[in-house]
C-alpha positions in Angstrom: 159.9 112.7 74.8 158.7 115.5 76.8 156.9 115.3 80.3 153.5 116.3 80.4 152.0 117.4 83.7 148.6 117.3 85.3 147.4 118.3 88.8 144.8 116.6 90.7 142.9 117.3 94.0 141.6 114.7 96.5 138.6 115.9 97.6 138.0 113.9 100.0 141.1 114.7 102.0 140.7 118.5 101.5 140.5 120.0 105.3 139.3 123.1 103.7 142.1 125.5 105.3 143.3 127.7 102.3 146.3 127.0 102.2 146.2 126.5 98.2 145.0 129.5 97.7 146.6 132.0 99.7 150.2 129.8 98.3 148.7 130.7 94.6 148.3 134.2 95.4 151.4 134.8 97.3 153.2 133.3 94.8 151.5 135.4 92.1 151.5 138.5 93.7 147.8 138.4 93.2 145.7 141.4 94.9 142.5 141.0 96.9 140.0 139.4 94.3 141.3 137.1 91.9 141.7 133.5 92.8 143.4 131.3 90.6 142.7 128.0 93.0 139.2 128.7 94.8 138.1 126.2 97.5 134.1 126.3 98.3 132.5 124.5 101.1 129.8 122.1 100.5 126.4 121.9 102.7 127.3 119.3 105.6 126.4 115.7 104.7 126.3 112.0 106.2 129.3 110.3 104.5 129.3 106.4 106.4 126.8 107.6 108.8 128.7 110.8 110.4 127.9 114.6 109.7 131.2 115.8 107.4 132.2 118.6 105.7 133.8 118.5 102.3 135.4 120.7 100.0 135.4 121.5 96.1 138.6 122.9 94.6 138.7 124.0 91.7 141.2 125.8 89.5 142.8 125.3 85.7 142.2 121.8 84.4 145.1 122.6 81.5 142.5 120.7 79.4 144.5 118.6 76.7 142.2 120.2 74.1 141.4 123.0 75.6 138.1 125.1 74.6 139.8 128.4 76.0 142.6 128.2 73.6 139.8 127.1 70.8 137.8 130.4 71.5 140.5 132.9 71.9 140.4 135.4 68.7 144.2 136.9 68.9 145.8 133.4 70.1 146.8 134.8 73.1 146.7 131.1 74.9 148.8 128.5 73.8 149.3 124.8 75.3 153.0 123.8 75.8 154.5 120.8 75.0 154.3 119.5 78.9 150.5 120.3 78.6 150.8 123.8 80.7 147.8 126.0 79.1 149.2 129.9 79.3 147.5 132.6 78.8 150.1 135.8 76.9 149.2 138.6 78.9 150.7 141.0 76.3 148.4 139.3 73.5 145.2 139.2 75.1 142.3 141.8 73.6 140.4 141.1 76.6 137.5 140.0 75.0 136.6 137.1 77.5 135.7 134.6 74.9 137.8 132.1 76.8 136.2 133.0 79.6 132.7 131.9 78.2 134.2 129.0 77.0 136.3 127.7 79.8 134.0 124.1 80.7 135.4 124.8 84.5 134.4 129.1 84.9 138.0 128.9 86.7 139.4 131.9 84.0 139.2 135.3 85.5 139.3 139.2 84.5 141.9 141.4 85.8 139.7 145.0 85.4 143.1 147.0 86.3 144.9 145.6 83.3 142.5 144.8 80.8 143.3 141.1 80.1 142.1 137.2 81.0 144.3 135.5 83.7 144.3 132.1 85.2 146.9 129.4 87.0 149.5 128.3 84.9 150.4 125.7 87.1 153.4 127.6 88.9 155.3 126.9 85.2 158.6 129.2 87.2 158.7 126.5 89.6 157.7 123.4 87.4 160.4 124.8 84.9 163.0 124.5 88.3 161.7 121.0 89.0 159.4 122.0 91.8 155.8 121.1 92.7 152.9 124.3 92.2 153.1 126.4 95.2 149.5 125.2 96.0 150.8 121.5 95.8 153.6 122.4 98.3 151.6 124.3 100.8 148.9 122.0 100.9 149.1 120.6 104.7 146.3 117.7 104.1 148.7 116.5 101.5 145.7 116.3 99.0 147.0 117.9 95.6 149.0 115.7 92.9 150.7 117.3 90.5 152.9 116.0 88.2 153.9 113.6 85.5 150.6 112.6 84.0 151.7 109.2 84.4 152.8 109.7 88.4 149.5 111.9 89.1 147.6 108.9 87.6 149.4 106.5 90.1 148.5 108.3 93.4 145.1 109.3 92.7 144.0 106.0 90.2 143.4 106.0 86.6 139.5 105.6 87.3 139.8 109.1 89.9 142.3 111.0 87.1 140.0 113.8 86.1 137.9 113.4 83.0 139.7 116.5 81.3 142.8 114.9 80.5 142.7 112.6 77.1 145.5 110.1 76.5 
């Protein structure tokens, strides 16, 4: 039986430092612009009566039925067995069909060469048995990625994102 993976964020461990993201695009060789894991500050709030900031991460739910891969003309995005969603670079029209239908906004257009991108979950480094360069850089210790199963542990089944259908 193959692993499936799934990554999840605690939110409300996220310090808000980067780390994630700057990891992502190092490890992509991404240019100034695209951001395949994108954190946004919230508006300050009272959380057990003290003034916090939190954070909201988001990035590539690799949706078990995803609505990208649904909308995509030329079939240029396929699901793997471990649940990875890639996008095939050398495929893709660029239409941005899957980037209307993406329920998350988190795919992006790369103008310089025409086509859709978004994380693929570090597959080189999953594919080595290593965790998503986001997951390893993160210093508040707050991304789980994983086994389904193991991701489900450390954050709870009732805090497992929506997204993923058993």
């Amino acid at each position: 039986m193959v692993k499936e993976y799934a990554m999840a964020i605690d939110l409300t461990r996220c310090c808000g430092c980067l780390s994630c993201s700057v990891a992502c695009k190092q490890e992509h060789d991404l240019p100034v612009g695209p951001q395949w894991i994108t954190v946004y500050r919230n508006d300050p709030q009272i959380i057990d009566g003290k003034p916090q900031l939190r954070y909201t991460v988001t990035h590539c739910m690799h949706c078990h039925e995803p609505n990208c891969m649904e909308a995509c003309p030329e079939n240029a995005i396929s699901r793997r067995a471990d649940g990875v969603i890639l996008i095939d670079e050398d495929i893709c029209n660029g239409c941005r069909m899957c980037m209307e239908a993406c329920s998350f906004g988190v795919i992006q257009f790369d103008e310089e060469s025409g086509h859709a991108q978004k994380c693929d979950l570090c597959v080189d480094r999953l594919d080595k048995g290593k965790q998503p360069a986001c997951a390893s850089a993160c210093i508040s210790h707050c991304i789980y990625a994983g086994e389904v199963a193991d991701v489900a542990k450390k954050v709870g089944n009732n805090r497992l994102m929506l997204w993923y259908k058993a």
